[in-house]
SETI-899544 format. One line per field, with one value per residue (C-alpha): residue number from 1; residue in three letters; x, y, z. Coordinates in steps of 0.05 Angstrom, whole numbers. Each point is the difference from the previous one (the first is absolute). Layout:
! SETI-899544
nr: NUM / ...
rest: Ala / ...
east: X / ...
north: Y / ...
up: Z / ...
***
This chain:
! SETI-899544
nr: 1 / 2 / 3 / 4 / 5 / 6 / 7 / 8 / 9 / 10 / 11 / 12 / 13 / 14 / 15 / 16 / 17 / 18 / 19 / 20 / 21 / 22 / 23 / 24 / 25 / 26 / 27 / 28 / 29 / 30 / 31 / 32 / 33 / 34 / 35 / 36 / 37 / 38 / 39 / 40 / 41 / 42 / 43 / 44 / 45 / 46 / 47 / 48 / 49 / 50 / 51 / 52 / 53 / 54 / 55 / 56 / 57 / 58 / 59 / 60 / 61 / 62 / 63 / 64 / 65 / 66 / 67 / 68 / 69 / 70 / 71 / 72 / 73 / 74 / 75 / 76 / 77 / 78 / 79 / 80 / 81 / 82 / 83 / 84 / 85 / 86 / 87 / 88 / 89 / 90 / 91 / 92 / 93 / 94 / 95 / 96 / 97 / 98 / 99 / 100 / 101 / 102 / 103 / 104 / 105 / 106 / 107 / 108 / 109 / 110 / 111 / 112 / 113 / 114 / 115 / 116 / 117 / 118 / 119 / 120 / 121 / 122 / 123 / 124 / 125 / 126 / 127 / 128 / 129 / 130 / 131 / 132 / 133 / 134 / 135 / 136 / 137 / 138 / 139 / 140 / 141 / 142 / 143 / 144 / 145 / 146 / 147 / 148 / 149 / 150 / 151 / 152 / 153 / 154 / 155 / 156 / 157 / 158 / 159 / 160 / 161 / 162 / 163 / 164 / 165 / 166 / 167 / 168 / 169 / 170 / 171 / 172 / 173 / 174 / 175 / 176 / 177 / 178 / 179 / 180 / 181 / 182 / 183 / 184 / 185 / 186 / 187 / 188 / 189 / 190 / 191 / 192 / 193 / 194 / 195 / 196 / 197 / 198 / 199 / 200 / 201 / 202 / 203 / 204 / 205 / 206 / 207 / 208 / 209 / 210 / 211 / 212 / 213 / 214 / 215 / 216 / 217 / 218 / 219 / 220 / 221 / 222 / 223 / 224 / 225 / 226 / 227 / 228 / 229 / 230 / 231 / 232 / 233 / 234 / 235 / 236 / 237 / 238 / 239 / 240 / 241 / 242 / 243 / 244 / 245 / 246 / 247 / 248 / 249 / 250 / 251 / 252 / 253 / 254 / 255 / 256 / 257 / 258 / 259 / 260 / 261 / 262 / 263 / 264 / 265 / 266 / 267 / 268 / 269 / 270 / 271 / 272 / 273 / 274 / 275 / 276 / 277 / 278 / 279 / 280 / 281 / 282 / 283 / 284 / 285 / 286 / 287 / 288 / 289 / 290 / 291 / 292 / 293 / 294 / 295 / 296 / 297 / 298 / 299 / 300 / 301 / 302 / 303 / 304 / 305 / 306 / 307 / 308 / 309 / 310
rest: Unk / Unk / Unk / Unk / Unk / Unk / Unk / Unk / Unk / Unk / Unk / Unk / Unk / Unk / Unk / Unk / Unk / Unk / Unk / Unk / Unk / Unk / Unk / Unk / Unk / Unk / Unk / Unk / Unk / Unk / Unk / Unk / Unk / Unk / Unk / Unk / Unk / Unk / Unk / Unk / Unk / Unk / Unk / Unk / Unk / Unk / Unk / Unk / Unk / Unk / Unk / Unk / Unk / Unk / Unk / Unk / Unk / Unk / Unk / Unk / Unk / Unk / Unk / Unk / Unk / Unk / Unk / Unk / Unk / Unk / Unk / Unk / Unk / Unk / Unk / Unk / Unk / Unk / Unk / Unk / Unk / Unk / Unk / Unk / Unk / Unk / Unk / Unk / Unk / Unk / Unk / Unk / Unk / Unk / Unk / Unk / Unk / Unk / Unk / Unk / Unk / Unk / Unk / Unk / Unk / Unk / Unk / Unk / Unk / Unk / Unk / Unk / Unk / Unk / Unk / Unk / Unk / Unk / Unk / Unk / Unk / Unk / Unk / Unk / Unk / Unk / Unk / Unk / Unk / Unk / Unk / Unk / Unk / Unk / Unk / Unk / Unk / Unk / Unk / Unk / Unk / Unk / Unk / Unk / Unk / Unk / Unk / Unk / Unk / Unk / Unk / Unk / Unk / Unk / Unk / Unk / Unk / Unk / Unk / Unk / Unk / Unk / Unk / Unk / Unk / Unk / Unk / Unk / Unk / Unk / Unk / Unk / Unk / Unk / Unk / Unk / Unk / Unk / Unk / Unk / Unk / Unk / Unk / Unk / Unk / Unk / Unk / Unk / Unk / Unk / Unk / Unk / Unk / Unk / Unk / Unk / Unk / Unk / Unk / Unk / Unk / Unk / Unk / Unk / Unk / Unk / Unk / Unk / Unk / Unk / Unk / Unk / Unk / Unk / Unk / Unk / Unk / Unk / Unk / Unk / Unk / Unk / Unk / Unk / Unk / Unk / Unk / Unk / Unk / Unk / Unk / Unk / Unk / Unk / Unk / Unk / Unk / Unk / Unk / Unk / Unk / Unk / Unk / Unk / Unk / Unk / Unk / Unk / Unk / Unk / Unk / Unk / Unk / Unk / Unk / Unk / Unk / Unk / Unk / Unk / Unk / Unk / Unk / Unk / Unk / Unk / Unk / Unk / Unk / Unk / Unk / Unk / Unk / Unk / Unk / Unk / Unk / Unk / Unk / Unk / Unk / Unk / Unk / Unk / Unk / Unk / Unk / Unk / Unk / Unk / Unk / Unk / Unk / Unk / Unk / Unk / Unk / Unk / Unk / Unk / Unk / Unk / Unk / Unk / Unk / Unk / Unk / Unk / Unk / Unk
east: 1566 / 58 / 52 / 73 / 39 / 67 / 69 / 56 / 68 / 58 / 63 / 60 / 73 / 26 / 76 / 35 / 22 / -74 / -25 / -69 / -14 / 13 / -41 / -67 / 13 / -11 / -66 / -29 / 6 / -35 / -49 / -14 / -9 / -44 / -50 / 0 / -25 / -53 / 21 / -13 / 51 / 76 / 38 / 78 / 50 / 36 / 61 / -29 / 47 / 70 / 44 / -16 / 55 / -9 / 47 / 51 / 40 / 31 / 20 / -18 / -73 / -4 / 24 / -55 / -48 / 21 / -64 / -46 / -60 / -8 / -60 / -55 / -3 / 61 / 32 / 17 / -67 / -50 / -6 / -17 / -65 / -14 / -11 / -43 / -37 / -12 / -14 / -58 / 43 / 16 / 58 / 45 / 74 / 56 / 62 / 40 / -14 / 42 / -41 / 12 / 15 / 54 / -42 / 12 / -63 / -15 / -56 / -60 / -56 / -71 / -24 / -68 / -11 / 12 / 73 / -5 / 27 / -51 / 20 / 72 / 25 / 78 / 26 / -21 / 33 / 69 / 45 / 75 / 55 / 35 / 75 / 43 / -22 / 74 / -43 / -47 / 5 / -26 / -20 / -70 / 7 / -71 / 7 / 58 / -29 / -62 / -53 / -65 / -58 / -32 / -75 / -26 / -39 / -55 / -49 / -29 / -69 / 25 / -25 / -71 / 26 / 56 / 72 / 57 / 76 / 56 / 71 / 44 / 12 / -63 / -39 / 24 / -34 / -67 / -14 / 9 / -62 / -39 / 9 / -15 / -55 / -30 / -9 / -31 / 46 / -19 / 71 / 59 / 61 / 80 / 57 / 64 / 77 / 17 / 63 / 2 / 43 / -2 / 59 / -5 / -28 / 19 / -19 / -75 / -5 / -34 / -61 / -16 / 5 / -50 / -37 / -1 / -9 / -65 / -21 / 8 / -43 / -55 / -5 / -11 / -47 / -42 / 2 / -23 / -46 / 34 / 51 / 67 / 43 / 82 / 40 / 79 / 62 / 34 / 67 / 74 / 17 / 77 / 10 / -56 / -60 / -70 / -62 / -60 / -58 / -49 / -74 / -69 / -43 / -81 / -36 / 0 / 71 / 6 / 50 / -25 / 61 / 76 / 64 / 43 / 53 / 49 / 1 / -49 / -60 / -78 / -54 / -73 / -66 / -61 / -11 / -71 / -3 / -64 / 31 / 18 / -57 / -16 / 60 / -16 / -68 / 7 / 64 / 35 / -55 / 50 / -58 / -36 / 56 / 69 / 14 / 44 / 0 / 52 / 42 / 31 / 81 / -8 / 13 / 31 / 59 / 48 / 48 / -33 / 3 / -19 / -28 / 37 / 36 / -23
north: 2024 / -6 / -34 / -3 / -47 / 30 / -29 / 51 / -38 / 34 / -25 / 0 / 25 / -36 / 0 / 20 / -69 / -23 / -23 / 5 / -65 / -3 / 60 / -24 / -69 / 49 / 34 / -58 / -25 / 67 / -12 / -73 / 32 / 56 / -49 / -53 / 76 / 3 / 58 / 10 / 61 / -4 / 66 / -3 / 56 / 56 / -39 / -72 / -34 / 32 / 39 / 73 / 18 / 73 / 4 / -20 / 45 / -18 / 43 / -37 / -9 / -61 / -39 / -1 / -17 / -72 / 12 / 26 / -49 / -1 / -33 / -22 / -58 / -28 / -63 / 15 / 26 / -48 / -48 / 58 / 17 / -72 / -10 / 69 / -34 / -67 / 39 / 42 / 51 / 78 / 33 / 67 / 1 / 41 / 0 / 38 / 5 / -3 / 22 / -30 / 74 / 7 / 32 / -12 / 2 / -9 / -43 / -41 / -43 / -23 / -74 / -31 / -64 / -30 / 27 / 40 / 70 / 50 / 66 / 25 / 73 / 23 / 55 / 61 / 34 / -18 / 23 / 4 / 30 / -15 / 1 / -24 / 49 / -10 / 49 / -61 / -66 / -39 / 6 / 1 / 2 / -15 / 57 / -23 / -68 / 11 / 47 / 34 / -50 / 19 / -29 / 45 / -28 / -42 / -46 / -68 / -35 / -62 / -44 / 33 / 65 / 63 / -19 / 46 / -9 / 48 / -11 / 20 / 78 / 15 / -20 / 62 / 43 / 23 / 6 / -70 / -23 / 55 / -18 / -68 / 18 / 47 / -64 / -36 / -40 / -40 / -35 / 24 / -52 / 24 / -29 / 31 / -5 / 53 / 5 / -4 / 65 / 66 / 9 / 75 / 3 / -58 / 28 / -13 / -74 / -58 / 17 / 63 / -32 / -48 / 54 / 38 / -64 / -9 / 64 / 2 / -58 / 13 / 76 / -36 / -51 / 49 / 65 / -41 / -64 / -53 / -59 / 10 / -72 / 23 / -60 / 18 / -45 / 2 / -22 / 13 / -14 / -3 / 52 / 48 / -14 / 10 / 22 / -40 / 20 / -32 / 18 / 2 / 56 / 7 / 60 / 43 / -5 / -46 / -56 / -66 / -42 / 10 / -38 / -10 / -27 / 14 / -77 / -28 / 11 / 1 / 35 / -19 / 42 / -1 / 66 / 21 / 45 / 23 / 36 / 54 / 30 / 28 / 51 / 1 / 28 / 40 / 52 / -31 / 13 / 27 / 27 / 36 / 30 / 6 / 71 / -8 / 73 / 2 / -54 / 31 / 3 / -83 / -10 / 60 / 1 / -42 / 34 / 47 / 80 / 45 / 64 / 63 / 35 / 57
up: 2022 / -55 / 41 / -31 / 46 / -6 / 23 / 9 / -5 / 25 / -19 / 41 / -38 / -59 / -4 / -62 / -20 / 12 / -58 / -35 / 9 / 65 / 7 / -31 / 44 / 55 / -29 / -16 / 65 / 24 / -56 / 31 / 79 / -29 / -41 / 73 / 26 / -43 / -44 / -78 / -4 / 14 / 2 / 2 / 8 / -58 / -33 / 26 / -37 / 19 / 47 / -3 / -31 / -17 / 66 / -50 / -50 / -54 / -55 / -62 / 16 / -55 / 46 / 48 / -54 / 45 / 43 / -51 / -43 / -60 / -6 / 50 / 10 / -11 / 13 / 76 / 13 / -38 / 57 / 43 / -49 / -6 / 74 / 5 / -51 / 35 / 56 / -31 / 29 / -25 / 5 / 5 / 6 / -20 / -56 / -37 / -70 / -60 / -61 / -72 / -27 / 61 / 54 / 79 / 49 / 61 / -13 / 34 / -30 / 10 / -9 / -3 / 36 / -60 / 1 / -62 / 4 / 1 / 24 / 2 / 44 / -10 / 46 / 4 / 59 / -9 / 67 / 9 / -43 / -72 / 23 / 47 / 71 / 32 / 68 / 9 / 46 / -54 / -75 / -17 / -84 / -29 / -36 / -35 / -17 / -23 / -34 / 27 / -11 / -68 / 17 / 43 / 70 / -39 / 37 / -23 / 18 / 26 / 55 / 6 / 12 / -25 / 14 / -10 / 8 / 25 / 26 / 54 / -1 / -36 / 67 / 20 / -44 / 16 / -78 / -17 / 45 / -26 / -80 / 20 / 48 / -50 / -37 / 49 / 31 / 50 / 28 / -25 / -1 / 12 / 7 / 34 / 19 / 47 / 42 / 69 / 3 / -36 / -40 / 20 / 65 / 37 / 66 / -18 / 18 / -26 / 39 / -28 / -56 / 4 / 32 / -74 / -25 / 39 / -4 / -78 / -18 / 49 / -16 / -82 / 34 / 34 / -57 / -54 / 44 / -20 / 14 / -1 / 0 / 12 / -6 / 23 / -16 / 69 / 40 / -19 / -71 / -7 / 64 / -21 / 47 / -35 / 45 / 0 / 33 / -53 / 17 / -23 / 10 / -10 / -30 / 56 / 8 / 54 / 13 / -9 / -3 / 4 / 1 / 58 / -25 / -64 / -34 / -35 / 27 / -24 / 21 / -23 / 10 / -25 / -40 / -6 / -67 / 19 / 59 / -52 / -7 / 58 / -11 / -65 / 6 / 55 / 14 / -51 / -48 / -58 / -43 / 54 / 27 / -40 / -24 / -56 / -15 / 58 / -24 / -51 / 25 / 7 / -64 / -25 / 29 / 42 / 50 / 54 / -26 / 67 / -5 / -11 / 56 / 20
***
């Protein structure tokens, strides 16, 4: 067996005027429940480190560049990387990323137990809207604040086995487990802020929508045999409630632990990487049985085009 003790740490809201510092007090003290638990991996939500303030508009986006880092570590952060060190402990978490040539991502990064940075994922699937939507309840403006990731869904060997990263809306997206799967993944880590109501449906409910979360990450789990770790930032950050719902789920999709509650919160399970192959070997068996002949519209176009009408 190839067992990757992993601790998903859900974190309940941080408050605008919450600072980083107080914010990395609070990992760390995840961090320190996670290691009593025996684990050696500590995955934390998207945007760890702030508000999600993408709910926010304002109209010079400059001034946002407030909850964007511009390097990793920094100062606030270090003492969070020098306790995963001490620990022997790796770890995922979210930020938003302000590059040296003035680009904004949506970022996460990889550590060894060493805490030196060894894989980094921005973005990909970047939902909501660029301008002010006066029609919705609330604003959801990530794609006003930042660009598509640039790095594609890579993977990294670390901890005995193939770790890849994701975040928020790209859990979602059946194509972001596959790219990742076709490269062997075997547990995939995300992070994710999601609002407890849809700004354009707000008749669905919170509970379908941890139903799609749910069904999202174990349909990923079980169509590419592997581990999926979603971490959520939870609660109500200044009046905007955040769902949490943070779960681990095995390779054949199954639920193995979940929050019930939307504070901080950590969950820690024994993941056997060896579980993989099973599904791996079997219907999930990419080279016996992917027809990529019949995959062509995938990647050649984007919006749906029906057929003709008769």
């Amino acid at each position: 067996m190839r067992i990757v003790t992993v601790a998903a740490a859900q974190m309940g809201p941080i408050q605008r005027a919450d600072s980083r510092e107080a914010v990395v007090k609070r990992m760390i003290a995840l961090m320190d429940e996670a290691k009593a638990k025996g684990a050696d991996l500590i995955v934390y939500p998207e945007l760890a480190l702030t508000t999600f303030f993408p709910r926010w508009y304002v109209e010079d986006r400059a001034e946002f560049d407030i909850w964007f880092e511009r390097e990793m570590p920094n100062a606030a952060t270090r003492p969070l990387f020098e306790r995963a060190a001490q620990h022997r402990m790796a770890m995922n978490f979210g930020y938003a990323e302000l590059t040296p040539d003035g680009h904004h991502f949506n970022t996460a990064i990889l550590t060894d137990k060493s805490g030196k940075i060894v894989g980094k994922y921005r973005k990909v699937h970047l939902p909501g809207h660029v301008d002010y939507d006066t029609k919705r309840s609330h604003q959801h403006l990530e794609k006003r604040y930042f660009e598509p990731g640039d790095l594609g869904f890579k993977v990294w060997r670390e901890l005995g086995g193939i770790i890849g990263m994701a975040i928020c809306n790209d859990r979602r997206w059946p194509e972001t487990y596959r790219v990742m799967g076709l490269q062997g993944v075997e547990m995939v880590l995300i992070g994710y802020n999601t609002p407890s109501v849809n700004a354009e449906k707000s008749e669905e409910g919170v509970e379908k929508r941890l139903f799609h979360n749910r069904l999202s990450v174990q349909a990923g789990a079980y169509q590419n045999a592997t581990w999926v770790v979603a971490v959520a930032k939870a609660g109500v950050e200044d009046g905007h409630p955040l769902f949490g719902g943070s779960l681990i789920v095995d390779p054949n999709g199954e639920i193995v632990a979940e929050a019930t509650t939307d504070d901080d919160e950590v969950l820690v399970h024994a993941c056997d990487l060896d579980a993989t192959t099973f599904g791996k070997t079997t219907i999930f068996d990419f080279a016996r049985h992917r027809r990529i002949e019949h995959y062509g519209l995938i990647t050649s176009q984007t919006g749906a085009v029906p057929p003709p009408e008769k």
